[in-house]
VOGU-3710 file (C-alpha; in Angstrom, 3 decimals, decimal comma):
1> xxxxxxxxxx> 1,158/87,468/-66,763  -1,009/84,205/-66,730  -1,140/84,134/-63,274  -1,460/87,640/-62,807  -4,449/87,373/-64,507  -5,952/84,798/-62,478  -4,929/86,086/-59,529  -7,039/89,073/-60,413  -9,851/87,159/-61,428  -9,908/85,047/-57,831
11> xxxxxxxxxx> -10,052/88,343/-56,204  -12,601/89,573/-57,721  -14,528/86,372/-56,574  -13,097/87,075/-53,168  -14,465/91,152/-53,710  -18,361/89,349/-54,785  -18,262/87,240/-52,249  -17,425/89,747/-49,440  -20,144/92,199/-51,213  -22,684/89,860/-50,754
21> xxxxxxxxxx> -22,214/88,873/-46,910  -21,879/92,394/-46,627  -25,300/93,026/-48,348  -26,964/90,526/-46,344  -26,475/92,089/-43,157  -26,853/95,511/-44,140  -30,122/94,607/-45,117  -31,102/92,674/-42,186  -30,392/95,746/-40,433  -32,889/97,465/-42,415
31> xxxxxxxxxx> -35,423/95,276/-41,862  -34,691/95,483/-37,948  -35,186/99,437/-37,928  -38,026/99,563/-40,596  -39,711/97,078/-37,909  -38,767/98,976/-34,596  -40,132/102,338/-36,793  -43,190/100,303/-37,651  -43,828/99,201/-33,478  -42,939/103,023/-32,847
41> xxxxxxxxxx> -45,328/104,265/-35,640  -48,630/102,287/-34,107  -47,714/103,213/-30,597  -48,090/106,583/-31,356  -51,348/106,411/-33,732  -53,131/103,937/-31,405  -51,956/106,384/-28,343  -53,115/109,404/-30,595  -56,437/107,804/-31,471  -57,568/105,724/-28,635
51> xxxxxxxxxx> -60,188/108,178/-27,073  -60,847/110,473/-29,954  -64,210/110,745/-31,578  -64,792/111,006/-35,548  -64,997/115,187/-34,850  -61,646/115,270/-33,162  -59,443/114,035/-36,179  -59,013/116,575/-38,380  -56,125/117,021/-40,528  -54,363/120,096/-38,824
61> xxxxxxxxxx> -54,658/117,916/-35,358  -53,464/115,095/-36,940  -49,912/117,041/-37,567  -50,128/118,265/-34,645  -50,507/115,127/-32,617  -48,400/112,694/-34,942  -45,115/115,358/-35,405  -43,744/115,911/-38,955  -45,787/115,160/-41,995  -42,882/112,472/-43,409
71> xxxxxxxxxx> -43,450/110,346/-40,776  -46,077/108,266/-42,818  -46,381/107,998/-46,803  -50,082/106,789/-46,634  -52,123/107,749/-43,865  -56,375/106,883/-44,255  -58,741/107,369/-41,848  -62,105/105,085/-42,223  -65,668/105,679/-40,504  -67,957/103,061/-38,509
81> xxxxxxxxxx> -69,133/101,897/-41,907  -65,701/101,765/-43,477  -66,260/105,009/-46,157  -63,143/107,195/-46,238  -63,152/110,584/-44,384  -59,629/111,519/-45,082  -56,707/109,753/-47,233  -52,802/111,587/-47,508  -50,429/109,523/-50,091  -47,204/110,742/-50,058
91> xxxxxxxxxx> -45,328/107,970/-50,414  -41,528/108,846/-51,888  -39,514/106,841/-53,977  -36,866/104,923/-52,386  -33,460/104,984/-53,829  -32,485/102,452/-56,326  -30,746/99,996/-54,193  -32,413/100,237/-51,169  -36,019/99,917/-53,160  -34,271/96,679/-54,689
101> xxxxxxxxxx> -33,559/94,718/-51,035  -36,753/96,227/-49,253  -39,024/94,601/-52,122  -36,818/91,306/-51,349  -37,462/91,001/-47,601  -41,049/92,698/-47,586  -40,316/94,974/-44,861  -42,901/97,832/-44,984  -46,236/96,484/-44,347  -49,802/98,621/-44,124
111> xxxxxxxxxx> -50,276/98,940/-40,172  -53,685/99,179/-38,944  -55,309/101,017/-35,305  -58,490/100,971/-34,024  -59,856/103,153/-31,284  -61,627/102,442/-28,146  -65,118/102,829/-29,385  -64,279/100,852/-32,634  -65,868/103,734/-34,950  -62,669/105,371/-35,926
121> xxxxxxxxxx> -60,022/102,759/-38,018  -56,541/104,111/-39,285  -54,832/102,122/-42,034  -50,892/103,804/-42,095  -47,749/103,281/-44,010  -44,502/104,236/-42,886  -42,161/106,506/-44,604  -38,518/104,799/-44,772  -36,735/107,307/-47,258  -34,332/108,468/-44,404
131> xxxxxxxxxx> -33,545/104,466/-43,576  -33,756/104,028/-47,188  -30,901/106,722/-47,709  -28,947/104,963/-45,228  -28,553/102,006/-46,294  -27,813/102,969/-49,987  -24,935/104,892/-48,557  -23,927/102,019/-46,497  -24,290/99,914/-49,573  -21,783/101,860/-51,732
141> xxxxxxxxxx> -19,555/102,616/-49,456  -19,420/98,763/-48,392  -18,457/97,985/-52,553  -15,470/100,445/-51,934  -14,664/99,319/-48,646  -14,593/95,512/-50,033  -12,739/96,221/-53,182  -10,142/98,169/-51,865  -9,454/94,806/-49,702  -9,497/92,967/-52,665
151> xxxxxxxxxx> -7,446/94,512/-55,424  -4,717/96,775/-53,083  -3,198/93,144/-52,562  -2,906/92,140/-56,155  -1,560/95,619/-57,206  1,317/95,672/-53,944  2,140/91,555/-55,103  2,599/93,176/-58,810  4,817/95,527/-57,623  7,042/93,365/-55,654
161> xxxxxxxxxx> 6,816/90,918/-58,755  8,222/93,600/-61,385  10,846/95,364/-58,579  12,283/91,444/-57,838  12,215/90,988/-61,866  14,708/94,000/-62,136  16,776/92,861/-59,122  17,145/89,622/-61,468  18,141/90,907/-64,331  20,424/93,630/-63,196
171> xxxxxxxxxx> 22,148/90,875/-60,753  22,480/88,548/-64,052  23,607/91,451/-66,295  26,063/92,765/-64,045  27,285/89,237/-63,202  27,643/89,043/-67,498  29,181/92,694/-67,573  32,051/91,723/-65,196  32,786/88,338/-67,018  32,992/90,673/-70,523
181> xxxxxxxxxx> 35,401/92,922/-68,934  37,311/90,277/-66,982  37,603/88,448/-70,137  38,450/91,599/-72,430  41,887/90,962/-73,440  41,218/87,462/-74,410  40,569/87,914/-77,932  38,782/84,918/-79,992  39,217/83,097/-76,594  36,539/81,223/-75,529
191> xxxxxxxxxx> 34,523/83,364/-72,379  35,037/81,227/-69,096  31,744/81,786/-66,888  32,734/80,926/-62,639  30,095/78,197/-62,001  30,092/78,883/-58,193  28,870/82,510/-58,612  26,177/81,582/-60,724  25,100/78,279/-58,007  25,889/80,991/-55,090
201> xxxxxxxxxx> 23,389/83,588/-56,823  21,055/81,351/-57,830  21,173/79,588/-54,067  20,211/83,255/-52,918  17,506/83,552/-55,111  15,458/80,414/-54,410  14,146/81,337/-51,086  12,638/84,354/-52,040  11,262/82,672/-55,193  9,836/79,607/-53,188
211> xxxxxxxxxx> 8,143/82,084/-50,980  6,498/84,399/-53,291  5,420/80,941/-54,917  3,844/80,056/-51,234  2,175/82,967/-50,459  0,538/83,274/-53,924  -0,623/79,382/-53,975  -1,961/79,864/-50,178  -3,868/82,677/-51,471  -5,398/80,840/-54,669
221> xxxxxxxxxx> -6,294/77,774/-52,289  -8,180/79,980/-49,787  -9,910/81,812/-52,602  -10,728/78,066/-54,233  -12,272/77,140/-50,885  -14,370/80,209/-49,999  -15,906/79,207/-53,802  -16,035/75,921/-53,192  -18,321/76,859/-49,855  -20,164/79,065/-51,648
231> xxxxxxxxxx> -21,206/76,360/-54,514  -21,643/73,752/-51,362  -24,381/76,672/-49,691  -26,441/77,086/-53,254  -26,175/73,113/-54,024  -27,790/72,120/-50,541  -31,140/72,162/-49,598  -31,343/73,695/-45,825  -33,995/71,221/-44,740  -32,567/68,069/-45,091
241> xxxxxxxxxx> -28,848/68,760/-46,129  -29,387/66,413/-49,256  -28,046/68,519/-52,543  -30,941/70,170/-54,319  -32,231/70,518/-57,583  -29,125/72,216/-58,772  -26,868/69,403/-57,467  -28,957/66,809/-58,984  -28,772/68,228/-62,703  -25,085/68,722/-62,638
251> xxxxxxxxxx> -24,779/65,089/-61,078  -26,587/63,519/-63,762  -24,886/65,711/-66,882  -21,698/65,037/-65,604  -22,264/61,393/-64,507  -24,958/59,862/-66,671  -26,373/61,414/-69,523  -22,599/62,726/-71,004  -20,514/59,451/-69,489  -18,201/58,615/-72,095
261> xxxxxxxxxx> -18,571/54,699/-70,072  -21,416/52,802/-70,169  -23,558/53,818/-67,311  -27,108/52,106/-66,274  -29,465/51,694/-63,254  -32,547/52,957/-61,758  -33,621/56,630/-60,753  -36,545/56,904/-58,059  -38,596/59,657/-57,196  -40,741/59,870/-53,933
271> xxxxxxxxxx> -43,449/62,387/-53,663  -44,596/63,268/-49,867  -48,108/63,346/-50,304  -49,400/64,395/-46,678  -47,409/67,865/-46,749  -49,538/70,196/-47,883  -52,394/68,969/-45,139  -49,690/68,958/-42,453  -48,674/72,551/-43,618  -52,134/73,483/-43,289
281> xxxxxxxxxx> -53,495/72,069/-39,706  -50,493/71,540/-38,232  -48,111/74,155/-39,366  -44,634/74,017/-41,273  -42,649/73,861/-38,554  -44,351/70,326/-38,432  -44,087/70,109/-42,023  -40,290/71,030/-41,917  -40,328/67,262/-39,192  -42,534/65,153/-41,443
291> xxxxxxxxxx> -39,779/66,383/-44,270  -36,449/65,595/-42,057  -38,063/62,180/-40,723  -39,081/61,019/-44,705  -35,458/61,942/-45,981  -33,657/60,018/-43,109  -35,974/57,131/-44,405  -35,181/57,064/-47,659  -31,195/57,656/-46,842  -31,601/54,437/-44,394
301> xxxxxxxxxx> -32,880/52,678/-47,248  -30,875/54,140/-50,164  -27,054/53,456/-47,521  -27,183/50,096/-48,744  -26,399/50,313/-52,120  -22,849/51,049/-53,265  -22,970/54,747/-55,063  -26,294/55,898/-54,551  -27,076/59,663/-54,570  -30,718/61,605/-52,690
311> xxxxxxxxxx> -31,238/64,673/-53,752  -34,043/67,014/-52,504  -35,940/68,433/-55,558  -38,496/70,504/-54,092  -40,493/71,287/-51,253  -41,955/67,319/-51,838  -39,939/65,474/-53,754  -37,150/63,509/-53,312  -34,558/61,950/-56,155  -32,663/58,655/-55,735
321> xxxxxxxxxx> -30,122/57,445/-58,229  -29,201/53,777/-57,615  -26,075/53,264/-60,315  -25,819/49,875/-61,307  -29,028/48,816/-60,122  -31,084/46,685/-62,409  -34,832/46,950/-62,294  -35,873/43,546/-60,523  -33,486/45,038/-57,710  -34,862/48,413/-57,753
331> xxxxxxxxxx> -38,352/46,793/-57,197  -37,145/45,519/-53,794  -35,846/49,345/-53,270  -39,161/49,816/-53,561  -41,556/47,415/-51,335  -38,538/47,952/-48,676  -39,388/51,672/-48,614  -43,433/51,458/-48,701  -42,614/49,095/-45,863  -40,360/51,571/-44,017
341> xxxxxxxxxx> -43,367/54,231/-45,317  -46,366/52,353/-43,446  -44,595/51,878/-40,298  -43,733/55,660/-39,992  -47,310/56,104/-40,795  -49,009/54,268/-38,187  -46,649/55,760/-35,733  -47,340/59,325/-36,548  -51,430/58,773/-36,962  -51,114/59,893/-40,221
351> xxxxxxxxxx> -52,858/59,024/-43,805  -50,258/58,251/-46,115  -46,477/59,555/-45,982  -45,030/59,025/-49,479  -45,519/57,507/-52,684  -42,038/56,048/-55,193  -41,896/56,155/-58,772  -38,670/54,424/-60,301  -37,561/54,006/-63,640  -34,401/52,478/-65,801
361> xxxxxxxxxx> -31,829/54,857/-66,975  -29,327/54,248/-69,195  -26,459/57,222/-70,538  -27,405/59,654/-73,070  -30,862/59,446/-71,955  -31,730/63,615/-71,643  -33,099/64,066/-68,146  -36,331/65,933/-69,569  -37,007/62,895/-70,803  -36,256/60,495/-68,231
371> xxxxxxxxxx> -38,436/62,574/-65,632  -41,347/62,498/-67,747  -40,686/58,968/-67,375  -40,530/58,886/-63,518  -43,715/61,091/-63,220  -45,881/59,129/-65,222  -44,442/56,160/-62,415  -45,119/58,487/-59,828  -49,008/58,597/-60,700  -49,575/55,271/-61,521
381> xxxxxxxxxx> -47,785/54,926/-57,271  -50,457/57,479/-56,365  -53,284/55,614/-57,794  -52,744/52,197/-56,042  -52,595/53,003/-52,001  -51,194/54,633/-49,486  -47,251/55,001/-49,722  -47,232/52,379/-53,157  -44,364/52,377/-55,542  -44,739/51,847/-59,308
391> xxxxxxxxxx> -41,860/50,432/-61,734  -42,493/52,482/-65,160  -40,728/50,224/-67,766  -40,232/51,827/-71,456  -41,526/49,347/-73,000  -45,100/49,631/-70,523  -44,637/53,106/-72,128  -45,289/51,936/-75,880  -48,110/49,534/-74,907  -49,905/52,479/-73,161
401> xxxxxxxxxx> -49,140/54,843/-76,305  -48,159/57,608/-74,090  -47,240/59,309/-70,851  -50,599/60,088/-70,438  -51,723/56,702/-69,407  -50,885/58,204/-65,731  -53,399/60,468/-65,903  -55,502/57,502/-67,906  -55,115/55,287/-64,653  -56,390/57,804/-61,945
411> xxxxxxxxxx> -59,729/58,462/-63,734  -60,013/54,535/-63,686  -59,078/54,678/-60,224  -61,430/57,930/-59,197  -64,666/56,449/-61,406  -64,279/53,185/-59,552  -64,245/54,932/-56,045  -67,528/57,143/-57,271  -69,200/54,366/-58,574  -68,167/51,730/-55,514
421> xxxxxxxxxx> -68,611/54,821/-52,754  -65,587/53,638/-51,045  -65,456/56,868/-49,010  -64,366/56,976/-45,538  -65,088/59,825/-42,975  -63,438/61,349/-40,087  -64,440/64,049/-38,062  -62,028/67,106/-36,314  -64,256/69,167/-33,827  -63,899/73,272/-33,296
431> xxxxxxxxxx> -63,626/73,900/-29,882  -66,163/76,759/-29,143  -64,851/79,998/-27,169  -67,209/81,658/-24,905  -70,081/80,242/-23,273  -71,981/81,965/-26,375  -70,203/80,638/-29,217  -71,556/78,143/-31,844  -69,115/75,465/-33,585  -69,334/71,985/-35,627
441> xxxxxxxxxx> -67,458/69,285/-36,549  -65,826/69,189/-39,723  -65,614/66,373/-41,438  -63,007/64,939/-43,713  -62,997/62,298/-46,194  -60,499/59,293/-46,857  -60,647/57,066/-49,858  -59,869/53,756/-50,908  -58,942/51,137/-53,424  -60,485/48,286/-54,589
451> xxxxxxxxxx> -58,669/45,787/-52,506  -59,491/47,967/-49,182  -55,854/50,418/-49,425  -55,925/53,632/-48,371  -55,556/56,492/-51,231  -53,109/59,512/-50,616  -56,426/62,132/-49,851  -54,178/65,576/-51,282  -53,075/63,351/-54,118  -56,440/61,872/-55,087
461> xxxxxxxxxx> -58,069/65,571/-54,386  -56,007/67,036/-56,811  -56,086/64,451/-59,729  -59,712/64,459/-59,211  -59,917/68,535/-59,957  -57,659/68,452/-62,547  -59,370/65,546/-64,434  -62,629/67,732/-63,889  -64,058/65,075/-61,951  -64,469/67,183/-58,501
471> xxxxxxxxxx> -67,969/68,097/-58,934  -68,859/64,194/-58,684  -66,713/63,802/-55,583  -67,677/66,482/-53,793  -71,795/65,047/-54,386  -69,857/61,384/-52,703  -68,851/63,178/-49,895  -72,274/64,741/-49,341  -74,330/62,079/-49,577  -72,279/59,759/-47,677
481> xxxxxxxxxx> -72,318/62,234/-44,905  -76,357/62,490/-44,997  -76,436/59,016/-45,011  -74,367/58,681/-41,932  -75,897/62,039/-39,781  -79,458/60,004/-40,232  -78,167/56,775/-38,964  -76,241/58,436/-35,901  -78,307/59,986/-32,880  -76,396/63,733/-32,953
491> xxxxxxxxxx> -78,918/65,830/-31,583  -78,229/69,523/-31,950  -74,183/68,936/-33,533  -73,211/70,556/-36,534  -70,983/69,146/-39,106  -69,328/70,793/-41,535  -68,298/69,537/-45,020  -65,517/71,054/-47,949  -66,971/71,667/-51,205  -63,998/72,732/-54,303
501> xxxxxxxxxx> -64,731/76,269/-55,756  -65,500/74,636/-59,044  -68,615/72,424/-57,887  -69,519/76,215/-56,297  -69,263/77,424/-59,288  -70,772/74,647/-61,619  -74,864/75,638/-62,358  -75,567/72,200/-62,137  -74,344/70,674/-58,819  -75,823/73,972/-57,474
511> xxxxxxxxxx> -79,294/72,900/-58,684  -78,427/69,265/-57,308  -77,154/70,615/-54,158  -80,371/72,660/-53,307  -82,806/69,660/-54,376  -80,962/67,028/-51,973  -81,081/69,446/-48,813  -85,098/70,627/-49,680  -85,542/66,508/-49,894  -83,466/66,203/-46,467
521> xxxxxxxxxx> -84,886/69,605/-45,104  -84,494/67,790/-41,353  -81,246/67,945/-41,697  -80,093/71,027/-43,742  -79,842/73,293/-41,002  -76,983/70,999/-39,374  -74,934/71,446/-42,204  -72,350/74,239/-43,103  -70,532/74,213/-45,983  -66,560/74,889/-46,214
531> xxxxxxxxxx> -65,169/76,506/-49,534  -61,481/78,281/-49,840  -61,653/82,280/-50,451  -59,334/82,016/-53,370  -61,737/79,864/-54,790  -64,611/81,590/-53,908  -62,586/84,752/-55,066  -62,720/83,359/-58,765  -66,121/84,159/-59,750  -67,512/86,477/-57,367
541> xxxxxxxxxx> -71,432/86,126/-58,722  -71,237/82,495/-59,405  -70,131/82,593/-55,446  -73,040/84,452/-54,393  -75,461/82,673/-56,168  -74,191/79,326/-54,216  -74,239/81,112/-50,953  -77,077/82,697/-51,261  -78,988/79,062/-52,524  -77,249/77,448/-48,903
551> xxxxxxxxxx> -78,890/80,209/-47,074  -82,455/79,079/-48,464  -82,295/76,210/-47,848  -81,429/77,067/-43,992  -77,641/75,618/-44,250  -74,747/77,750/-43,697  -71,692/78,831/-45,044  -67,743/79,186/-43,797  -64,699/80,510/-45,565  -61,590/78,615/-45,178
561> xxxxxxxxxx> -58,573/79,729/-45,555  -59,297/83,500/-44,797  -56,968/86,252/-44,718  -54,521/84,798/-47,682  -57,068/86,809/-51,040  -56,155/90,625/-51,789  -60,265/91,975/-51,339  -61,273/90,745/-47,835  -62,336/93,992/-46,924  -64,809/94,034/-50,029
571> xxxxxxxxxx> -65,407/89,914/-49,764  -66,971/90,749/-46,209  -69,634/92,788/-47,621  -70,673/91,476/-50,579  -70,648/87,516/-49,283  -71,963/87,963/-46,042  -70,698/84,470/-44,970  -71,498/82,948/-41,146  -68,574/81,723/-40,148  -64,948/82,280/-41,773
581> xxxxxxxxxx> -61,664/80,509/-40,577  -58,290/82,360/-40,602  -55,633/80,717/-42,947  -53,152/78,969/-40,537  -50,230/81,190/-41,363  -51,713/84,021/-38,884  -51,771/81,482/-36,385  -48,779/80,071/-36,602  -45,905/82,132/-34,110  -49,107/84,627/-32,943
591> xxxxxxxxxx> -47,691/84,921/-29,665  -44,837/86,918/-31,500  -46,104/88,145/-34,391  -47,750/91,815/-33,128  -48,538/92,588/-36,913  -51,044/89,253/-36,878  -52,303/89,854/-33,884  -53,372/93,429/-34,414  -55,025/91,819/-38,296  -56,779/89,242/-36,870
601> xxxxxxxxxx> -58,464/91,775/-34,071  -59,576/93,685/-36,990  -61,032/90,818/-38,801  -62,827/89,932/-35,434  -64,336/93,413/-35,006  -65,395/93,691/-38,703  -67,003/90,144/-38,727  -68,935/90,491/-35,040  -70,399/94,008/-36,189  -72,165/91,992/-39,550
611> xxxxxxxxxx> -72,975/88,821/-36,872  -70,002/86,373/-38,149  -68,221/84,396/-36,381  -64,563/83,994/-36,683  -62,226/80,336/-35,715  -58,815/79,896/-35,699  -57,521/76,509/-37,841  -53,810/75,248/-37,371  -53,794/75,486/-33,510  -50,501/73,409/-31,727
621> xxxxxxxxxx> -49,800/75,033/-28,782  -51,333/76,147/-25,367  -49,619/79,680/-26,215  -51,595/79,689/-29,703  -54,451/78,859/-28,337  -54,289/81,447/-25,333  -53,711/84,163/-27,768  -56,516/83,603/-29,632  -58,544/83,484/-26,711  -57,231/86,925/-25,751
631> xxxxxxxxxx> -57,971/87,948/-29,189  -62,088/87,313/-28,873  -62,138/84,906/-31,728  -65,170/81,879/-31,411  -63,662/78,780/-31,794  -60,135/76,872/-32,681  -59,124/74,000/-34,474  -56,196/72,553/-34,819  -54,141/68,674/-33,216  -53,514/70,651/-30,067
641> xxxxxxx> -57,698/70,801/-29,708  -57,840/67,489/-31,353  -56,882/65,417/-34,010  -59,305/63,412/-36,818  -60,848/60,503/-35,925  -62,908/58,219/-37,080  -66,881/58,711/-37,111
//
């Protein structure tokens, strides 16, 4: 009964597992008709509104035109000056199950429609109750479907089981009845059992045995396997095909910190500190190459030493265990990788590529506490140059007091930059579209040590914010960049420079801001100023008041980033910017994506009617770049225009 029991249990694995591939593609399915009723949906509103006039749509002609009323739960129509003239909610519910996968793919999205004389805009969602219903169904009936396949086998196997036990033991009985009653008139004699009946039944018996015991042990090891795959799937990062995060814990529970041997060596982490950038102006798929190329580095590396594990533990960071391997070794692991680092780096054009922080282990260690460790190493890395590696000892750990002395080091390391102005500049032009269109160069700013090594820029950006230190780097960049516009012979360029949403927002480097361009008044006009929209997003009035002090002083203003914050519509309005940039994501896949194509139109129309001009950032193809020339947006950026270089 034993094995009965685990037999069930395996199928029931076998039932979850079949549930879920099941699940998967009933939902992909869903998303594939909620799309094609989406494309249908704005064929037929664009159709319905393209030559209409404000007077025309009215709600009876509306469901007229546009058939039943359930075609659409929300349906608004907006003026010329973006007021509501007529708004119909009646969105359903969806059913349980299918409410549960359509909130987990994000498959209904607001639609928008414009018509020809741009004064008429229709913001629409799609009803999917009838899809919805479907795929519930389809859903149930798939749990039936897959258990029936599951169980019926166990419950036929029990049967045969039991029906084979009774064959047994009515074989064995009668074989004892007929020795009884062969033996009857023996008396006290001793009962004389025929050995070659009981070898020539149990010779008949053992096939059938051996094959029930087969088919069941074929059946546990293909159940075993299919689980086995399924813990391989959720253990592996789909990048890189290292083990993740998930892999890496149960590696080091089971192998380090709970070894009943004595275990020791060194555990590495290496932070990629140019992906964020790369995600941003060059896209992911990019991103997903710089990734792939850094973990077949450190695996290059890492081959040569017996045991080691890599393990991918998030979007940037990579984990090395080296067993065995005492620190003076692991410091060679080290300078071999920043070497391997650099080279990549030149070849690729790029900044920096990664930064290593390594540390001693020993068993019994917890693994909270060991990556405290390594992340105190991994900022003290950060804070020397490009693509350095630090060795954090424990005992550097008691002479510093604490794992703070990371964050200790970089505000050494920023203040000496301020104060020494060791601030490089690079400049990435926007390609104007149109014979009409205005651009600029931005510019962007690279920093360095002491001993002339370049910083990791995202790295140093970030420490600097969160070490409320931004305000003072921001007022390096912008004098630096005064300095340099005066000494060069520019003419009429532009040049744009990033400001963080917290000097924005600070009431002092406002006032300092607005006193250096009134003293540099010459030069204030060729100067537009770059700040995120969630930032900008965070204090609304401080975000005005900073705007409207740029426009005073006859400098100007662009939003990166755009598109990404929940109140555009409103941000427009209020902000009355002169240039914003769409976030990279819309650009990315445009020539595919009709639902970012259609958004970014509408941005364009809404920003040309106030007089602002709209750029593309993240540009890397020629199809990107037609599309957004198709699209009547001003200007693009991105390495397919051209990448940063050097003033």
């Amino acid at each position: 009964m034993a094995g009965f029991r685990k037999l069930i249990i395996l199928q029931a694995i076998s039932w979850l597992l079949l549930s879920l591939i099941g699940t998967f593609f009933i939902a992909s399915s869903f998303d594939s008709a909620i799309n094609k009723a989406q494309q249908s949906a704005h064929t037929m509103v664009s159709e319905y509104i393209k030559d209409k006039t404000l007077n025309e749509v009215t709600p009876k002609h509306i469901q007229q035109a546009l058939a039943h009323g359930d075609v659409f739960a929300i349906f608004i129509i907006r003026d010329f000056n973006g007021e509501t003239v007529l708004a119909v909610n009646q969105e359903t519910d969806l059913p349980f199950l299918a409410n549960l996968i359509e909130t987990s793919i994000n498959a209904i999205r607001p639609q928008f429609a414009v018509n020809t004389l741009k004064d008429i805009k229709i913001e629409f969602l799609i009803n999917a109750q009838s899809q919805a219903s479907l795929m519930q169904q389809s859903l149930l009936l798939l749990f039936v479907i897959s258990g029936l396949v599951a169980f019926i086998p166990v419950f036929f196997i029990q049967n045969v089981y039991k029906k084979l036990n009774r064959n047994i033991s009515t074989t064995v009985a009668n074989a004892v009845d007929s020795y009884i009653t062969q033996d009857k008139g023996l008396g006290g004699s001793e009962l004389e059992f025929d050995e070659d009946k009981i070898k020539e039944l149990s010779h008949e018996l053992a096939p059938s045995f051996k094959r029930l015991a087969s088919f069941l042990h074929t059946k546990q090891e293909e159940i075993k396997n299919a689980a086995h795959s399924i813990k391989q799937e959720a253990y592996k990062d789909v990048v890189t095909g290292l083990g993740n995060r998930n892999m890496f814990v149960e590696y080091y529970e089971n192998y380090i910190e709970s070894s009943n041997k004595k275990a020791f060596g060194s555990l590495a982490m290496i932070r990629c500190s140019e992906l964020q950038i790369i995600n941003q102006t060059r896209g992911y798929q990019k991103g997903d190459e710089y990734i792939k190329s850094v973990a077949e580095i450190v695996k290059h590396v890492t081959g040569t030493y017996s045991g080691s594990q890599v393990f991918r533990l998030n979007s940037s960071d990579f984990a090395v265990v080296l067993p065995n391997v005492p620190s003076k070794e692991a410091e060679q692991f080290g300078e071999t990788l920043q070497s391997r680092f650099t080279q990549f780096q030149q070849n690729q054009e790029l900044s920096s590529v990664a930064n290593t922080g390594i540390v001693p282990y020993e068993n019994g260690k917890p693994l909270g506490e060991l990556l405290s460790v390594v992340d105190t190493a991994m900022s003290m890395a950060q804070s020397k140059q490009a693509n350095a590696w630090h060795m954090q000892r424990d005992s550097d750990l008691v002479n510093n007091v604490s794992a703070s002395f990371g964050n200790q080091n970089w505000r050494r390391v920023i203040r000496e930059v301020i104060e020494s102005k060791r601030v490089g500049l690079m400049m990435q032009n926007i390609m104007p579209i149109g014979n009409n269109s205005k651009a600029y160069a931005e510019i962007q700013a690279r920093f360095k040590t002491e001993d002339g090594q370049m910083l990791p820029t995202a790295s140093f950006l970030a420490m600097a914010e969160k070490l409320e230190m931004a305000v003072e780097i921001d007022q390096l960049i912008i004098n630096s960049s005064l300095e340099l516009i005066k000494t060069r012979n520019f003419n009429e360029k532009m040049f744009g420079i990033n400001v963080t949403a917290s000097s924005a927002h600070n009431d002092q480097f406002v006032i300092w801001l607005e006193r250096r361009l009134l003293k540099e008044a010459n030069f204030a006009g060729k100067l537009v100023f770059e700040v995120s929209e969630f930032g900008l997003q965070q204090n609304i009035k401080a975000s005005k008041r900073f705007i409207d002090m740029v426009h005073r002083v006859g400098a100007r203003i662009t939003v990166e980033r755009f598109g990404v914050g929940l109140t555009s519509f409103k941000f427009f309005r209020d902000l009355k910017p002169d240039y914003i940039k769409m976030d990279a994501s819309y650009t990315r896949g445009l020539e595919e994506d009709k639902n970012n194509q259609y958004f970014m139109r509408l941005m364009v129309d809404l920003a040309h009617r106030i007089g602002v001009n709209v750029f593309a950032e993240g540009v890397e193809s020629q199809e990107e770049k037609h599309i957004v020339e198709t699209l009547c947006l001003d200007g693009v950026q991105g390495y397919y225009i051209e990448k940063p270089k050097e003033i």
